[in-house]
Wavefront OBJ file of the C-alpha trace (Angstrom):
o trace
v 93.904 91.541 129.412
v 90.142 90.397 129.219
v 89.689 94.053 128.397
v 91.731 93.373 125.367
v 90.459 90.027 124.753
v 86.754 91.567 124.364
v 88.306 93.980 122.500
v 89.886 92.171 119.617
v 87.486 89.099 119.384
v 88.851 86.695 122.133
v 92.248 86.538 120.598
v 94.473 89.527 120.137
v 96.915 87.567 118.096
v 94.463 87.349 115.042
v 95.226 90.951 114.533
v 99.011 90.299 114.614
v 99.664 92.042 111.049
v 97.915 95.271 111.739
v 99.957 95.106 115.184
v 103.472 94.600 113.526
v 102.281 97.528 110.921
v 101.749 99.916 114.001
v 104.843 98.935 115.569
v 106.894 99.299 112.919
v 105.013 102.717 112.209
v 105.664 103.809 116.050
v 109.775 102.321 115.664
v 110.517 104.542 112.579
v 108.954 107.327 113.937
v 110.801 107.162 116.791
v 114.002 106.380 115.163
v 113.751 108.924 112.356
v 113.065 111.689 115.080
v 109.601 112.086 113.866
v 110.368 112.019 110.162
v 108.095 109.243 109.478
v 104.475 110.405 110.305
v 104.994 114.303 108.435
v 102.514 114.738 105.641
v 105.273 114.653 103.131
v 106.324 111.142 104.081
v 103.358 109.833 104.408
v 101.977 111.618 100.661
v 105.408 109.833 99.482
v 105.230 106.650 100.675
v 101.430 106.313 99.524
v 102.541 107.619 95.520
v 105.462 105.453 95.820
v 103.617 102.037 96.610
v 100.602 102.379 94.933
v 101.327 100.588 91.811
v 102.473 97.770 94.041
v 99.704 97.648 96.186
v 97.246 97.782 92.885
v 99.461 95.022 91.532
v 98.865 93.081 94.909
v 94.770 92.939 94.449
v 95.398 91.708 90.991
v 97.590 88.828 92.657
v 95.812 88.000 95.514
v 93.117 86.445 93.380
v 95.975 84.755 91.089
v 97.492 83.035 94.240
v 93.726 82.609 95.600
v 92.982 80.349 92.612
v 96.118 78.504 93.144
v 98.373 79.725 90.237
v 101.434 83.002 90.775
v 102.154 85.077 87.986
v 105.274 86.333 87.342
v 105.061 88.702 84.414
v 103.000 91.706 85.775
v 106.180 93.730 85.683
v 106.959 93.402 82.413
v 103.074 93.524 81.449
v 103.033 96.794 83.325
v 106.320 98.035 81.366
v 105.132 96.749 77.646
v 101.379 98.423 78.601
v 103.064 101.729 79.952
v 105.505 102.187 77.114
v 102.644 101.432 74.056
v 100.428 104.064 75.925
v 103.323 106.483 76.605
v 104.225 106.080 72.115
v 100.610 105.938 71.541
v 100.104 109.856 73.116
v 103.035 110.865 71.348
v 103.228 109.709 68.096
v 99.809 109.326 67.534
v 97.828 112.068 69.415
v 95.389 110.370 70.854
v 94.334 112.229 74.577
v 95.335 110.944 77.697
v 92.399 109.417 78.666
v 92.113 107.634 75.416
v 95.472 106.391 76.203
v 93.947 104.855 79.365
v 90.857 103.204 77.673
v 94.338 101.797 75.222
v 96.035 100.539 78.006
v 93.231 98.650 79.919
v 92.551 96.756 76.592
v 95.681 95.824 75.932
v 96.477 94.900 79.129
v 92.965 92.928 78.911
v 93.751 91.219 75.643
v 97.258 89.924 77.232
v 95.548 88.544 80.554
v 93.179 86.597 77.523
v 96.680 85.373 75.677
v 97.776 83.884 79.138
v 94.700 82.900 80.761
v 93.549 80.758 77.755
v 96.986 78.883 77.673
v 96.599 78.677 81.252
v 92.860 77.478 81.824
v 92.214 76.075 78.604
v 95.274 74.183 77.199
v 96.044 73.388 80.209
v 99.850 75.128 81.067
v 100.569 75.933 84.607
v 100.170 79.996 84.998
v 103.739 79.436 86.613
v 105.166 78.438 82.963
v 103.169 80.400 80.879
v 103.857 83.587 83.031
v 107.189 83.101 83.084
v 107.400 82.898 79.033
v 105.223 86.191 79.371
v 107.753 87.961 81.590
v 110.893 87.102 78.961
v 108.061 87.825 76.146
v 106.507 91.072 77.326
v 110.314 92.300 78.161
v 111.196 92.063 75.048
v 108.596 93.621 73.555
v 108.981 96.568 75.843
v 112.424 96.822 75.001
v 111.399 96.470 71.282
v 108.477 98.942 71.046
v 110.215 101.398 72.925
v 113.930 101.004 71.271
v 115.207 101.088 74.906
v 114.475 104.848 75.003
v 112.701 107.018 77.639
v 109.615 107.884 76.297
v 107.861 111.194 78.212
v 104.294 111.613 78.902
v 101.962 115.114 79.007
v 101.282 116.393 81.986
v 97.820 115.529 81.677
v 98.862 112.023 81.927
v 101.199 112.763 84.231
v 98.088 113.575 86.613
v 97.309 109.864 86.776
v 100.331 108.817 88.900
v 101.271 112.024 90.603
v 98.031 114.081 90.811
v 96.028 115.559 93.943
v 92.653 116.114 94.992
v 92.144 119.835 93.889
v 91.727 122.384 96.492
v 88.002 123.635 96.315
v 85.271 125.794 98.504
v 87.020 128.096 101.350
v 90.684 129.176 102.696
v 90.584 126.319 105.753
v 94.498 125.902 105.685
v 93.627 122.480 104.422
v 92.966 120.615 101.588
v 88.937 120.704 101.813
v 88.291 117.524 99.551
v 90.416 115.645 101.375
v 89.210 116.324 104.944
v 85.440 115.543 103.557
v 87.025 112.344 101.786
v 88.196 111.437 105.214
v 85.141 112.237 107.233
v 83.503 110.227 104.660
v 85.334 107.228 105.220
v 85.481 106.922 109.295
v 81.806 107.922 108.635
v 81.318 104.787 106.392
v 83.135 102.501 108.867
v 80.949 103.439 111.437
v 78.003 102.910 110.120
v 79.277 99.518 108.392
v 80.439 98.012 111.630
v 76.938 99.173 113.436
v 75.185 97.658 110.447
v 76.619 94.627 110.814
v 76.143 94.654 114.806
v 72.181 95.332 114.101
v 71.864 92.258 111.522
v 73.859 90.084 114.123
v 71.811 90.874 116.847
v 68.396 90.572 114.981
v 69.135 87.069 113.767
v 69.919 86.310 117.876
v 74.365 85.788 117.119
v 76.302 86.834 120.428
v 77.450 90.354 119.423
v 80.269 92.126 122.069
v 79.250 94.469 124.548
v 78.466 98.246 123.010
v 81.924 99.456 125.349
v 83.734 97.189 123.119
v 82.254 98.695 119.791
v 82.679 102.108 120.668
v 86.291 101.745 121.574
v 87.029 99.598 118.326
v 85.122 102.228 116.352
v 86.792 105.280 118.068
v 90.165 103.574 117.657
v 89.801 103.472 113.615
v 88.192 106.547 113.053
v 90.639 108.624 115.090
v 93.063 106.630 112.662
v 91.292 107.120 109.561
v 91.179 111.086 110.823
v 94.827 111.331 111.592
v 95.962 109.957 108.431
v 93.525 112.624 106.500
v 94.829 115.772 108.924
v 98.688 114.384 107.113
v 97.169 114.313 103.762
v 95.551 117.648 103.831
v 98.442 119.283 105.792
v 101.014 118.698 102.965
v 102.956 121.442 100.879
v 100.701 123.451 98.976
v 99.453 121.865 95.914
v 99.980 118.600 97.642
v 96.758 116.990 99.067
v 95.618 113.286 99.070
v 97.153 111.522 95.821
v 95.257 110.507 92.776
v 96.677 107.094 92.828
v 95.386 106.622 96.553
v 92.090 107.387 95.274
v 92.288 104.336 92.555
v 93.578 102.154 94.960
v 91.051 102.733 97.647
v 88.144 102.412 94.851
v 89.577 99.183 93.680
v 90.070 97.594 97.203
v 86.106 98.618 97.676
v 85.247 96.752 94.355
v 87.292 94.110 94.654
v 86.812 92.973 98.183
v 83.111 92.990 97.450
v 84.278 90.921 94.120
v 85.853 88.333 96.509
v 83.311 88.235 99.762
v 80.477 88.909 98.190
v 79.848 87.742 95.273
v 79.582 83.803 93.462
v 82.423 84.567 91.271
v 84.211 85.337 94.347
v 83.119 82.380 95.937
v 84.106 79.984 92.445
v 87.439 81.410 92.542
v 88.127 80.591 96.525
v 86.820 77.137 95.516
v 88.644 76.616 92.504
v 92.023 77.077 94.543
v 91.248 75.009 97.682
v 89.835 72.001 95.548
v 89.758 72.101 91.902
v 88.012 69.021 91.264
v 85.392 69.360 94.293
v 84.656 72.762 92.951
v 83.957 71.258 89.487
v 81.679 68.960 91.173
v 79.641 71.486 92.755
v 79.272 72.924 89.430
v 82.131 75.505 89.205
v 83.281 76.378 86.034
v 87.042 76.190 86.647
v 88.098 77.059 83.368
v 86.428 80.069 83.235
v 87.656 81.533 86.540
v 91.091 80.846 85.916
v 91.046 82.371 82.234
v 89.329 85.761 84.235
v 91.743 85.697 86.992
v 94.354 85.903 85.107
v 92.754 88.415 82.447
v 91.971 90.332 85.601
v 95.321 90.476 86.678
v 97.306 91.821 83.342
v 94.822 94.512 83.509
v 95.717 95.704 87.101
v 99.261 95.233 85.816
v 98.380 97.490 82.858
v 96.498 99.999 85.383
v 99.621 99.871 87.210
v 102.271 100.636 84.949
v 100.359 103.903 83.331
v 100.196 104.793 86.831
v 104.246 104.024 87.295
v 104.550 106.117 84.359
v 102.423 108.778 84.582
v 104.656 109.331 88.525
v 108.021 109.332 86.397
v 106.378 111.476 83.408
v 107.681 108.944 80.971
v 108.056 105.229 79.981
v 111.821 103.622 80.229
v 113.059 100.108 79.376
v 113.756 99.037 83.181
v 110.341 100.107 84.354
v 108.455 96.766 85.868
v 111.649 95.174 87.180
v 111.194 93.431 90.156
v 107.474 94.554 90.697
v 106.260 91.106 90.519
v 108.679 89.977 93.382
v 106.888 92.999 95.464
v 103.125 92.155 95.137
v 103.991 88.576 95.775
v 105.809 89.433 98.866
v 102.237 91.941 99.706
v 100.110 88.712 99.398
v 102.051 86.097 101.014
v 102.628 88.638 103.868
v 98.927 89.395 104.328
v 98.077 85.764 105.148
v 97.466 83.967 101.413
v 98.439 80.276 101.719
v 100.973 78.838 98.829
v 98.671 76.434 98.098
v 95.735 78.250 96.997
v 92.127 78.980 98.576
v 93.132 81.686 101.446
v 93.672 85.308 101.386
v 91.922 88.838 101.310
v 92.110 92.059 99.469
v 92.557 93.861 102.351
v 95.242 91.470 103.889
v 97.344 91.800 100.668
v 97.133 96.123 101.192
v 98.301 95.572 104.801
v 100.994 93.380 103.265
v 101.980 95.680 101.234
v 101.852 98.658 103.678
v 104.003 96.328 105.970
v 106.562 96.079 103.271
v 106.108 99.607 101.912
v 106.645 101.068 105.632
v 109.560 99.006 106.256
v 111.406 100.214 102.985
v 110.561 103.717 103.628
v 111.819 103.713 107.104
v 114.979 102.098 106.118
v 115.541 104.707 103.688
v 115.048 107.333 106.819
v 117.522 105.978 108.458
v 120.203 105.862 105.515
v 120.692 102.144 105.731
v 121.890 100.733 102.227
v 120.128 98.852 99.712
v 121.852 95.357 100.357
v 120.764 95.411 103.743
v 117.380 96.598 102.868
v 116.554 93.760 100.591
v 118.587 91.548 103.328
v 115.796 92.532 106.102
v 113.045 92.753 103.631
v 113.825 88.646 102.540
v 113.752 87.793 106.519
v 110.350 89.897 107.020
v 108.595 87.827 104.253
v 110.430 84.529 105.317
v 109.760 85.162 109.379
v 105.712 85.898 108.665
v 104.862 82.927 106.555
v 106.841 80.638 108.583
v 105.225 81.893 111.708
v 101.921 81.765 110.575
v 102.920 77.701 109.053
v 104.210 76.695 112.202
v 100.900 78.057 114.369
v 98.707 75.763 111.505
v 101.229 72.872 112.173
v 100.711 73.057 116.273
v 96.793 72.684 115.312
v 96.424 76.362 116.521
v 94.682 79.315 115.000
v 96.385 80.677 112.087
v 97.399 84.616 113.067
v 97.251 85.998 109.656
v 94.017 84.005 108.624
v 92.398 84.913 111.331
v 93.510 88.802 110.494
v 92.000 88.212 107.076
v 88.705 86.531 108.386
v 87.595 89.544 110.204
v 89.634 92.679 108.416
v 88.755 91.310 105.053
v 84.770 90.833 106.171
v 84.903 86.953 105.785
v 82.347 86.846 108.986
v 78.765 87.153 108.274
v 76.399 88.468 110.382
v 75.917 85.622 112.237
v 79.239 84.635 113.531
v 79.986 82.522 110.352
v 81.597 82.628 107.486
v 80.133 84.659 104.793
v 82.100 82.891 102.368
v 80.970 78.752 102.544
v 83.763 78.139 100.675
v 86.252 79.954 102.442
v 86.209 78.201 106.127
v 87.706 79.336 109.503
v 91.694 78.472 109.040
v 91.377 76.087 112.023
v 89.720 73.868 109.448
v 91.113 72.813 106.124
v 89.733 74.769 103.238
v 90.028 71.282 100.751
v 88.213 69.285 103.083
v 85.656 72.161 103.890
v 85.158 72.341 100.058
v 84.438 68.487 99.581
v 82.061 68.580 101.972
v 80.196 71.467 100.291
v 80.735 69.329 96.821
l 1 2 3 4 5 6 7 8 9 10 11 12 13 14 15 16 17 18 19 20 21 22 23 24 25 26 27 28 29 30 31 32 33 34 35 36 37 38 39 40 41 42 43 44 45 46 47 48 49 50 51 52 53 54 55 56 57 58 59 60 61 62 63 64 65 66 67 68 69 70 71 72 73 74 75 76 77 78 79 80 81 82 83 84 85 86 87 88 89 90 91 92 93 94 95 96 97 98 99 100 101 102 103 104 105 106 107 108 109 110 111 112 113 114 115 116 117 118 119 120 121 122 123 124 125 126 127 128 129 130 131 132 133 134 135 136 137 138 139 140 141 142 143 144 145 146 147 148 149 150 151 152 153 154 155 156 157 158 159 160 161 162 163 164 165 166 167 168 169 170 171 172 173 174 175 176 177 178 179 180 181 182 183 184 185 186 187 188 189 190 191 192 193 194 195 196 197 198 199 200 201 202 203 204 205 206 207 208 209 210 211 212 213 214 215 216 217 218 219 220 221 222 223 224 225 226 227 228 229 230 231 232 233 234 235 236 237 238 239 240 241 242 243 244 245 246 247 248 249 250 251 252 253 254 255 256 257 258 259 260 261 262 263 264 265 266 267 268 269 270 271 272 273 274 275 276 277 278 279 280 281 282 283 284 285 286 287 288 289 290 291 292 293 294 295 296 297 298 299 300 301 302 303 304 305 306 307 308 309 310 311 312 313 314 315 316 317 318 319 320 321 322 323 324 325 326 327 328 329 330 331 332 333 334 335 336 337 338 339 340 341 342 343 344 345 346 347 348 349 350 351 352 353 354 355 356 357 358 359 360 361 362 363 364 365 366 367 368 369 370 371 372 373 374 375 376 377 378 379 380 381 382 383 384 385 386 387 388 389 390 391 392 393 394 395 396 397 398 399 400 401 402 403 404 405 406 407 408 409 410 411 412 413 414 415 416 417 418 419 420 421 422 423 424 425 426 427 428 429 430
């Protein structure tokens, strides 16, 4: 137990989510007779979920800043179906139809963030009049028709590395990709011991670092050996490659940078923020630009899987990336969350549908468990902050989602430990 305790920080609870992910990894597994962990699962649960997850990094920030959006779906569905007419009709080349789709997904996010942040309308309301608005439009642009995609677009949501260099048996770019990464992680988390230590911060013994770092890597390894061992042709997915990018850029967006900081401060004290000189208006209006061009990202992503635009694309998908954030420790009220908690939200959710699928159980009682998942975690981690102990999932997001600076603090001022309030944490730095 101390072993443990050294291990994971003093307190193996604080890495409860990543816990429940393994376990219900390990259950499935078992359950499915070994059906879970094959390459071609694991290849199909990453295409399947990675519009959700992208939609999830998009909404972190949203909820961060203290507002929800409801209308990425039908963003994603409107943006997906004027690219997908766009290629056809007007031959313009796929990646032209990108570039179309990220502005008009950007020039949306402007339409609600400026109602939002500068007239004044909660994001809830306006959102909601987007989701009935941009589903209509969909519906209207399209004529309720499929609408196909070429297979160069089609590369986008259902592509794969290439296979390059020398008969291995494997997929060569993807073994490198993965050596790459546990490579990166290493050196990150000995970086950040080597700072700590030279500005004199208690660091954990060197047996405790090796074992942490030997646990992730041989992780990070494993999951490359099922990516590169796939069918042929199959290899690590395009659309994992955007989402790993954007969880890179965007969780040095959020814990690294002052916009980052601003948006953290807007949503645990609004007024304290403005105080301390934070231009509230503008970070809401960006947040929620930001997040209609995710949505946009997503849906040509969505499409480019199915090789066309339909009128019931986007249902729902707002419900999902909510469910990713509040499950990877973001508080209702605004100023808590990570990136990287939202993706291990999402992978919780993601892993949980795909395993009930395995198993052949039905889609009522799928969304049936799925509701008392999301309902069990946030009322777990409410009822530890209620008995004046340390929230689980904030504490998984504090050190997962690199909220600890090198000295044992937090690298974010403005984003405290969870046993203290973030609003009264941000009046005192007003």
């Amino acid at each position: 137990m101390n072993a443990l305790k050294k291990l994971f920080g003093g307190n193996s609870r604080q890495f409860g989510m990543i816990f429940a992910l393994v376990a219900l990894i390990i259950f499935f597994q078992i359950a499915t007779d070994g059906r879970t962990l094959t390459p071609g699962n694991v290849i199909n649960l990453f295409n399947g979920n990675s519009y959700i997850l992208i939609l999830a990094i998009g909404m972190v920030l949203v909820i961060i800043a203290g507002h929800i959006d409801l209308s990425v779906g039908s963003v994603a569905a409107f943006v997906g179906v004027t690219v997908a007419l766009a290629i056809r009709d007007w031959g313009i080349p796929w990646y032209a139809g990108v570039l179309l789709g990220l502005l008009l997904g950007a020039l949306i996010g402007a339409w609600q963030g400026w109602w939002t942040a500068y007239v004044g309308i909660p994001a809830f309301i306006v959102t909601l009049a987007g989701m009935l608005l941009f589903r209509g439009f969909n519906q209207f642009v399209g004529k309720s028709n499929t609408i196909p995609v070429p297979n160069d677009f089609q590369y986008l949501g259902a592509g794969y590395l290439p296979e390059v260099g020398p008969d291995t048996g494997y997929n060569n770019l993807t073994l490198l990709l993965g050596i790459a990464a546990a490579a990166f992680v290493v050196w990150g988390e000995l970086r950040s011991r080597a700072r700590a230590k030279a500005l004199g911060a208690e660091v954990p013994e060197m047996w405790v670092t090796a074992l942490k770092l030997v646990l992730i890597a041989a992780a990070i390894l494993y999951a490359t050996y099922l990516f590169a061992t796939g069918r042929p042709g199959t290899s690590f997915p395009i659309p994992g490659l955007i989402l790993a990018v954007l969880v890179l850029i965007y969780g040095f967006i959020s814990s690294r940078t002052i916009l980052g900081r601003h948006v953290y401060a807007v949503g645990g004290n609004r007024h304290a923020a403005e105080l301390s000189g934070v231009q509230s208006k503008k970070v809401n209006f960006l947040v929620m630009m930001n997040m209609s061009i995710l949505a946009g990202l997503a849906g040509m992503i969505f499409v480019g899987r199915s090789t066309a635009s339909g009128p019931f694309d986007g249902v729902g998908w707002e419900l999902d990336a909510i469910a990713a954030v509040f499950i990877g420790g973001a508080a209702v009220t605004g100023g808590v969350g990570t990136v990287v908690g939202s993706i291990i939200g999402g992978l919780v959710m993601a892993v949980l549908n795909n395993g009930l699928q395995l198993l052949g159980v039905g889609a009522d009682l799928t969304q049936i468990i799925k509701g008392l998942v999301l309902l069990i975690a946030v009322a777990f981690d409410v009822y530890n902050k209620s008995q004046g102990k340390k929230s689980i999932i904030g504490l998984l997001m504090r050190n997962a989602g690199g909220g600890r600076g090198p000295g044992g603090g937090p690298s974010n001022p403005l984003q405290p430990d969870e046993t203290t309030s973030t609003k009264e944490a941000i009046a005192r730095e007003a």
